[in-house]
C-alpha positions as CSV (number, residue, x, y, z in Angstrom):
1,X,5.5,37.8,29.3
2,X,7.0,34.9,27.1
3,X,10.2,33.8,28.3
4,X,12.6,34.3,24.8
5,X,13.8,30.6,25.5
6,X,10.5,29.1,24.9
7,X,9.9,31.2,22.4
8,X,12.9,30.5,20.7
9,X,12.3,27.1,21.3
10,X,9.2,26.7,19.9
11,X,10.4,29.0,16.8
12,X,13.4,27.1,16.4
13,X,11.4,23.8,16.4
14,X,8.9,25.1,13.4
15,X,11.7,25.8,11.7
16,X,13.1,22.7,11.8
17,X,9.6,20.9,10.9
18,X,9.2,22.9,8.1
19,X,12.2,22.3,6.8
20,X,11.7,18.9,7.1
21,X,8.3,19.2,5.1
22,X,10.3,21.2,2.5
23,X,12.9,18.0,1.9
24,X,9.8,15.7,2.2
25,X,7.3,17.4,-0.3
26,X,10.7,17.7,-2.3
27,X,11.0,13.5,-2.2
28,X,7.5,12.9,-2.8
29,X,8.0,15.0,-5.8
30,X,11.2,13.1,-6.7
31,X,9.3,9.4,-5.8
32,X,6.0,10.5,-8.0
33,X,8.5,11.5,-11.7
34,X,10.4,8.5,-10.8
35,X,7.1,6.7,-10.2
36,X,5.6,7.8,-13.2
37,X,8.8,7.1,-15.3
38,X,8.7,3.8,-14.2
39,X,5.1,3.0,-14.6
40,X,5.3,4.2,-18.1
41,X,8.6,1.8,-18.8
42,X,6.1,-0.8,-17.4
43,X,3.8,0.2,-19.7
44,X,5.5,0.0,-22.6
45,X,7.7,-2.9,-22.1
46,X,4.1,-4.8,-21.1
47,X,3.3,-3.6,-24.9
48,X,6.3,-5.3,-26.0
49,X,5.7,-8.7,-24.1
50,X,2.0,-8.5,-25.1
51,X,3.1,-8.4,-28.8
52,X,6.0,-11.2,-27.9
53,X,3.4,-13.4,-26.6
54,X,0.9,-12.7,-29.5
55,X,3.8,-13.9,-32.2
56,X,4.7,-17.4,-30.2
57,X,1.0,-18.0,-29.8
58,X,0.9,-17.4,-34.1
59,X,4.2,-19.3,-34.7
60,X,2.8,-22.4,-32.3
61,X,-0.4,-22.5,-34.0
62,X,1.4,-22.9,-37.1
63,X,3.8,-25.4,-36.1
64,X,0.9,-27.2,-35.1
65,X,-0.6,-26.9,-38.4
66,X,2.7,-27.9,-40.4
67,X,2.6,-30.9,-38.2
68,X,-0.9,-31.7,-38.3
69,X,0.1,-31.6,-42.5
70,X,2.9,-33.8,-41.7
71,X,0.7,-36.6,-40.1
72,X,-1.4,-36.4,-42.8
73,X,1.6,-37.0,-45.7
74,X,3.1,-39.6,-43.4
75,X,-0.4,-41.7,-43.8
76,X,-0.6,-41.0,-47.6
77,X,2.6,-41.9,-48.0
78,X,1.9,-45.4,-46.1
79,X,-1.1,-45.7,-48.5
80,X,1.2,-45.6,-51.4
81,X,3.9,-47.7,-50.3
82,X,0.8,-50.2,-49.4
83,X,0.0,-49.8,-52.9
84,X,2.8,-50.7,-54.3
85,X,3.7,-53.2,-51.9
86,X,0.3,-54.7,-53.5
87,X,1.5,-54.1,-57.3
88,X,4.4,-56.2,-56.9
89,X,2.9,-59.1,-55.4
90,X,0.5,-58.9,-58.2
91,X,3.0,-58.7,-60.8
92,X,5.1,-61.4,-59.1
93,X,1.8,-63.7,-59.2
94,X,1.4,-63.0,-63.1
95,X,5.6,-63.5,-63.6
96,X,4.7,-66.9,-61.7
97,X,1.2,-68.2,-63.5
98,X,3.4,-66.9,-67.4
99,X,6.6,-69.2,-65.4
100,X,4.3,-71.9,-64.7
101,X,2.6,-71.7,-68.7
102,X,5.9,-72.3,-70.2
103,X,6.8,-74.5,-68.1
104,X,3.7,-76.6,-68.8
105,X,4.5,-76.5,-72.2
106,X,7.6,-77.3,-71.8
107,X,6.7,-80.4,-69.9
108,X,4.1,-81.6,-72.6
109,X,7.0,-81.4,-75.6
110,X,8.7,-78.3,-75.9
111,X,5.8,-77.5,-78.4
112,X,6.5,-73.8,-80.0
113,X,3.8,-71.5,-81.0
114,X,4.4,-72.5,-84.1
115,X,3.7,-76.4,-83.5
116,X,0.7,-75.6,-82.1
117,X,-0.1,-73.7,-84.9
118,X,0.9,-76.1,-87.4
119,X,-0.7,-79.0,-85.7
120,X,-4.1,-77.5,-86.5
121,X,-6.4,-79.8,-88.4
122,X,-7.6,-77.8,-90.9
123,X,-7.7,-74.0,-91.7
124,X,-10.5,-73.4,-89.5
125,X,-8.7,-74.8,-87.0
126,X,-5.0,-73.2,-87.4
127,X,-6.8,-69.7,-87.4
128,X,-8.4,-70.2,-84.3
129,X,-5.4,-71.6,-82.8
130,X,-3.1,-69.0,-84.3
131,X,-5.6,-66.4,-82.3
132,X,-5.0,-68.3,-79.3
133,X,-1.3,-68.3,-79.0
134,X,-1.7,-64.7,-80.1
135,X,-4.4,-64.0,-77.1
136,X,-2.2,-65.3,-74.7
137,X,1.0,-63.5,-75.6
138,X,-0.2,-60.4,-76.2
139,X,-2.9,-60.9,-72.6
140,X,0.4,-61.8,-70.7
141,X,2.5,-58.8,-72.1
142,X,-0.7,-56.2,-71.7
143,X,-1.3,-57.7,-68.4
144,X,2.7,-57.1,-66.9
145,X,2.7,-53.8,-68.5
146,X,-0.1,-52.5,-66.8
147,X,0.7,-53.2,-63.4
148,X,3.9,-52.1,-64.1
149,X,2.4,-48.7,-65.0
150,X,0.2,-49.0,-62.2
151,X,3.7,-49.5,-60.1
152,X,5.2,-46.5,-62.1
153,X,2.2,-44.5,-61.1
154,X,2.2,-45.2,-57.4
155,X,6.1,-45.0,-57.0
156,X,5.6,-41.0,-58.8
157,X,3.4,-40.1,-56.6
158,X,5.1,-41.6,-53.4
159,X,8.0,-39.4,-54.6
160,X,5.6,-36.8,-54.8
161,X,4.7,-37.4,-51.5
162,X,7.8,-37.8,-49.9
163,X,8.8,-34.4,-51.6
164,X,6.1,-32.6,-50.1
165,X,6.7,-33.8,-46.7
166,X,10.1,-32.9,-46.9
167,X,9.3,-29.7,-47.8
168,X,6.8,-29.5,-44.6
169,X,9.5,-30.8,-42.2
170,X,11.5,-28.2,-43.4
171,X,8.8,-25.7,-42.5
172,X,8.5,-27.2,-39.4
173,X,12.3,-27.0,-38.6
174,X,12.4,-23.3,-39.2
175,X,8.9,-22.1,-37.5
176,X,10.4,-24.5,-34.3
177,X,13.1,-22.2,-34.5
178,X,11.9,-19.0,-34.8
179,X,9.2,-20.2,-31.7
180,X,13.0,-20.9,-30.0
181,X,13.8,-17.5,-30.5
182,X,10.7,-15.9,-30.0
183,X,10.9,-17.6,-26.6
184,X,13.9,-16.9,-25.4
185,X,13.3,-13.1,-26.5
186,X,9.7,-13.2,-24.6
187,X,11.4,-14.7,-21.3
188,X,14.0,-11.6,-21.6
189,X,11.7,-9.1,-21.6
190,X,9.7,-11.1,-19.0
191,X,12.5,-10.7,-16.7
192,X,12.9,-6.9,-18.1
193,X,9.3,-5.8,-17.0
194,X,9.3,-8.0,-13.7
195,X,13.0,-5.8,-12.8
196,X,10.8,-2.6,-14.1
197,X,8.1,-3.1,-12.0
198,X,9.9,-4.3,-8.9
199,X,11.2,-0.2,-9.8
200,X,8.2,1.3,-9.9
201,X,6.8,-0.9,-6.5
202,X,9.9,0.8,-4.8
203,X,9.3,4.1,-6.0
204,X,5.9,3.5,-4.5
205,X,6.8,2.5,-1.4
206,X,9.2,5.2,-0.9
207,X,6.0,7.9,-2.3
208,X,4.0,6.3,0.3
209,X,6.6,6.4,3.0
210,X,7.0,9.8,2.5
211,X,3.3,10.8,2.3
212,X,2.9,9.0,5.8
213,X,5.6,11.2,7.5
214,X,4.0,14.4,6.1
215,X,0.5,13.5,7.0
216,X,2.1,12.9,10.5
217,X,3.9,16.2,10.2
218,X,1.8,18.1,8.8
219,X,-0.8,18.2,12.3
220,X,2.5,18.5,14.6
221,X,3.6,21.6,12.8
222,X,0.0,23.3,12.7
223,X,-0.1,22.9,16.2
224,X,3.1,24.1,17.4
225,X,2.4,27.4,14.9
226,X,-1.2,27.7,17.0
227,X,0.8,27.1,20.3
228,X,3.2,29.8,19.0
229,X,0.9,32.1,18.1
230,X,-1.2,31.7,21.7
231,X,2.0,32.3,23.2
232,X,2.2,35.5,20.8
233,X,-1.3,36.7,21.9
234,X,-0.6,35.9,25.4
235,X,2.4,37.5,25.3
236,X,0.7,40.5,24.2
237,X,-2.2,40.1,27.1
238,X,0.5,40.0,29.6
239,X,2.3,42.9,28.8
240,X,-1.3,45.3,28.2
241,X,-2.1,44.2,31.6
242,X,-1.1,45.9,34.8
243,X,1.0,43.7,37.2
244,X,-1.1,44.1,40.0
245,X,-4.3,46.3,40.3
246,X,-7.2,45.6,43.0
247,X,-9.2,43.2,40.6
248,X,-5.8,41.2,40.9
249,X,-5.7,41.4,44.4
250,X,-7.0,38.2,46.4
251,X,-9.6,38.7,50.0
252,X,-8.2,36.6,53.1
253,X,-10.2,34.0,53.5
254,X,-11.7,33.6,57.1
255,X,-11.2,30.1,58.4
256,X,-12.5,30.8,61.5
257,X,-15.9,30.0,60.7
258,X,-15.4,26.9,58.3
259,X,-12.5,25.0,60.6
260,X,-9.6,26.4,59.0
261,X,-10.6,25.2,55.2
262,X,-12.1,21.9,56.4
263,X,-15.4,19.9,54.9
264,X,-17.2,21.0,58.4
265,X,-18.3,24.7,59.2
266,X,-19.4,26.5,55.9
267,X,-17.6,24.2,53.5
268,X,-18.9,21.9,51.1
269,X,-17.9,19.3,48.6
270,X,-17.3,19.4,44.8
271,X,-18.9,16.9,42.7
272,X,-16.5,13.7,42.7
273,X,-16.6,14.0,38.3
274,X,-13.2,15.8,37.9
275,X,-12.6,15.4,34.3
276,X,-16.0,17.3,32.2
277,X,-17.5,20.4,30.8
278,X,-15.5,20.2,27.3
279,X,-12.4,18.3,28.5
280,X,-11.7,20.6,31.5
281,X,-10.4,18.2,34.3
282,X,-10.4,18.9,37.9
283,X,-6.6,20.8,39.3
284,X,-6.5,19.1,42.2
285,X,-7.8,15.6,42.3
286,X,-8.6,13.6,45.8
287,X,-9.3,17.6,47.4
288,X,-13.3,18.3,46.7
289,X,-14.2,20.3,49.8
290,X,-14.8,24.3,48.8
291,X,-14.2,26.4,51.5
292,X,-14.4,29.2,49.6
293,X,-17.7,29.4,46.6
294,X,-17.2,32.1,44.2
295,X,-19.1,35.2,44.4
296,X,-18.9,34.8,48.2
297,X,-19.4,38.3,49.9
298,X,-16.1,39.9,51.4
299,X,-15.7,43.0,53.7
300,X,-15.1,45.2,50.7
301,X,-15.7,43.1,47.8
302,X,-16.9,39.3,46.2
303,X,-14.5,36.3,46.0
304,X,-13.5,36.0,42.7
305,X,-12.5,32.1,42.9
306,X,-13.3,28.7,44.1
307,X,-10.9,27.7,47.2
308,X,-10.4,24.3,47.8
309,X,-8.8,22.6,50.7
310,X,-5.7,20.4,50.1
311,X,-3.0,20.2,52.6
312,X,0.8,21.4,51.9
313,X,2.6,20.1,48.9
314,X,-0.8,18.3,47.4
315,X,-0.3,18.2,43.5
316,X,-1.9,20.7,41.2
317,X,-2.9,20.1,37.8
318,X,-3.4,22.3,34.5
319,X,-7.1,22.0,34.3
320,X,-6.7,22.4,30.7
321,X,-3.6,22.8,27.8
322,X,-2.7,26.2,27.2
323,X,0.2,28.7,27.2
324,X,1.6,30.0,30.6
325,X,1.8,33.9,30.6
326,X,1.8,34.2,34.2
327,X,4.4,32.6,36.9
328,X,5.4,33.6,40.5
329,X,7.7,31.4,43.1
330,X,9.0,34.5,45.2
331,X,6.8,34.2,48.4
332,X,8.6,32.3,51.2
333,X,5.5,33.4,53.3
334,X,3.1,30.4,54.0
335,X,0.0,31.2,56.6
336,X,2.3,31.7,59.5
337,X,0.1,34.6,60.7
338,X,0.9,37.0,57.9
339,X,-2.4,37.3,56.5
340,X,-1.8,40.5,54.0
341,X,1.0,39.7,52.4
342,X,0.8,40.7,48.5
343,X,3.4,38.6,46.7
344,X,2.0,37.7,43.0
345,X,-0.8,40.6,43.8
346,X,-2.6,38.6,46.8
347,X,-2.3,35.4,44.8
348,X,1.2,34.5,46.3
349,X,3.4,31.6,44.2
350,X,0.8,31.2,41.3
351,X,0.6,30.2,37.9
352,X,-1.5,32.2,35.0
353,X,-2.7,30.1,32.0
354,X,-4.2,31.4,28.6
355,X,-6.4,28.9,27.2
356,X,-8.4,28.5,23.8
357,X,-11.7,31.1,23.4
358,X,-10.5,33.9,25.8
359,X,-10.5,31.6,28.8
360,X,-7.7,32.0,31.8
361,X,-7.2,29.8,34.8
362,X,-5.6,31.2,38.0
363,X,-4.1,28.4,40.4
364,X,-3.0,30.3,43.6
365,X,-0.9,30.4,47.0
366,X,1.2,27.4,46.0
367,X,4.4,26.5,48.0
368,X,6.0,26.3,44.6
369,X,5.5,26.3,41.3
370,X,6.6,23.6,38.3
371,X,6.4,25.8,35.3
372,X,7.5,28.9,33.7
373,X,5.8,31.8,32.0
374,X,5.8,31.4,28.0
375,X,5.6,27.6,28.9
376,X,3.3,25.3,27.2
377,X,1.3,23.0,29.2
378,X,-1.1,19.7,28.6
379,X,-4.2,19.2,30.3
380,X,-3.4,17.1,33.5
381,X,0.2,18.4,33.6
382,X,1.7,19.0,36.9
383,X,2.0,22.6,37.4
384,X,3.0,23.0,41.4
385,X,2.0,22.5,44.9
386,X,-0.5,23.7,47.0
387,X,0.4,25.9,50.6
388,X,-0.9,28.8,51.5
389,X,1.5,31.8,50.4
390,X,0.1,35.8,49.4
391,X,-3.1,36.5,51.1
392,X,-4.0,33.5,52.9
393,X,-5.1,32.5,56.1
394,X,-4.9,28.9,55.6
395,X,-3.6,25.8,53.2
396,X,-5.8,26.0,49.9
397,X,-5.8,26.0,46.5
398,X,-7.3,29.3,44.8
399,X,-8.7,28.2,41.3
400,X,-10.0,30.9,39.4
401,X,-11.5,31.7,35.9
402,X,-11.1,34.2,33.6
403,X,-13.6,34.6,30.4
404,X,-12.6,37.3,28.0
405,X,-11.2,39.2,31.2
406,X,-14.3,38.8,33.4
407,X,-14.0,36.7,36.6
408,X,-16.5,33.7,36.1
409,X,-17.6,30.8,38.0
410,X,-15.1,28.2,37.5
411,X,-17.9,25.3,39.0
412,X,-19.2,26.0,35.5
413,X,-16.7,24.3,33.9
414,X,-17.5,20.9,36.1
């Protein structure tokens, strides 16, 4: 029967996994809103930056322009002030050549207009030299007073100019400012989102955390339930079953023929592969000689095992995991000429393991045992010693298998 400390044991540590799957499915639900929270204030604040980035690319473009504008009024405005750069060096020239007329006349006599006019020889001659003084007054006065308007002209639209530019540099002052701001906003909510989705990387982290350490749970806990439950069924085995009854009962094993369990006589060896036959593994490794096959005829019935010679206090091994329902260490007897005694039902200090698909292994007449029934054991795990206690004649392990209930031949397994 299952020992209520292992059983507890085992029940208590379930409990204790799945309440620490409870607290973790309860975080990964936590980590995933927070996750999603955060993804979402990614989301939109990415909006917000996108639309940030979109304005300082319009308000560059027209800065750009306004300058582009501005470089264009700056060389107009060169080309006017050339221009009247030019006019007044042209009206200086004529102000000189008029200084330079007078001066000539005043050289030759101080003659007046009127001299000259009077001077004429006849009539025909003082009209044409009336025209003349006329012509040149009125060519010198129309002459000044067009490049003067010409000057006028320029100097309006230099103003003009020069107005216009100041109006663009204007323009360009506040779009430079609004980029300003624009930037400074877009570099906040740059360092906003990067904060956000440093958030949502450790909300992440934490989700994925937390799904590791259930996907490792998860397998742990289904396998201590399936252990539990073996132990349940085995449990229940052991208690249906009748302590002792003749099919439990184990023949005495005559060494006399085979040299007292040795390789010589009647023995013979076990293949040296000890670890086959769906991960079954060998109890008792470095001990191959049978001295006992099963099936072997007996004065009143078959043998129902494989015995295997191994001296006093050799190791024995679980030849697969499963749950211990069976466990004796009472029999102090060991071969010393007491060939009938039935401690453990024949089997002497044995241990009785339950394994997956109906199968049992029985490891008998050891000098001791190393586990307890309701114990679970590993394949390979050390499970006692072999000696030669219950009915035995000689030092030997008994290794026997059970399928469903029916003794079977546990070669088959190797």
């Amino acid at each position: 029967m299952i020992i209520g400390g292992a059983a507890s044991t085992t029940a208590a540590t379930i409990s204790e996994l799945e309440a620490r799957q409870a607290e973790l499915e309860s975080q990964q639900a936590e980590y995933q809103a927070k996750l999603n929270k955060s993804n979402s204030a990614v989301s939109e604040k990415q909006e917000e930056v996108d639309a940030l980035v979109g304005q300082v690319e319009s308000v560059t473009a027209e800065i750009q322009v306004c300058y582009q504008k501005i470089s264009i009024y700056d060389k107009s405005i060169a080309e006017k002030q050339q221009a009247i750069d030019a006019a007044n060096v042209e009206i200086d020239n004529n102000m000189n050549t008029l200084r330079q007329r007078i001066k000539t006349i005043y050289i030759s006599g101080d003659v007046s207009a009127l001299e000259i006019v009077m001077g004429a020889k006849d009539f025909t001659d003082f009209l044409d030299k009336l025209q003349l003084v006329q012509y040149v007054s009125d060519h010198d006065a129309e002459l000044i007073n067009g490049i003067k308007k010409k000057l006028n002209t320029i100097s309006e639209e230099k103003k003009a100019l020069e107005a216009d530019k100041a109006s663009l540099e204007e323009e360009h002052t506040t779009l430079t400012n609004k980029q300003d701001e624009l930037t400074k906003l877009l570099d906040e909510n740059k360092e906003t989102l990067a904060s956000l989705q440093s958030e949502a990387n450790d909300a992440q982290m934490q989700l994925s955390i937390s799904e590791e350490e259930l996907s490792k749970l998860k397998p742990e806990l289904q396998a201590l339930v399936r252990q539990a439950q073996q132990q349940e069924a085995a449990a229940q085995q052991a208690a249906a079953a009748p302590s002792s009854s003749s099919d439990d009962e184990e023949e005495e094993i005559d060494y006399s023929d085979n040299g007292g369990g040795s390789s010589g006589g009647g023995g013979y060896s076990a293949p040296s592969q000890i670890d086959a036959g769906d991960g079954w593994t060998w109890p008792i490794p470095g001990c191959y000689t049978i001295t006992g096959g099963f099936g072997e005829g007996r004065s009143y019935e078959s043998h129902g095992g494989t015995d295997i010679a191994a001296p006093i206090g050799t190791p024995i091994y679980a030849a697969n995991s499963g749950t211990v329902i069976g466990s004796s260490n009472d029999c102090t007897h060991s071969s010393a000429g007491v060939g009938a005694c039935n401690h453990g039902g024949g089997y002497g200090n044995h241990v009785w393991i339950q394994h997956d698909n109906g199968y049992q292994t029985i490891y008998g007449h050891m000098i001791n045992t190393a586990v307890s029934t309701g114990e679970y054991v590993s394949k390979g795990q050390l499970i006692g010693y072999s000696g030669s206690t219950g009915w035995s004649t000689g030092p030997h392990l008994h290794f026997e298998l059970r399928i469903n209930g029916v003794r079977s031949n546990p070669m088959a397994l190797f």
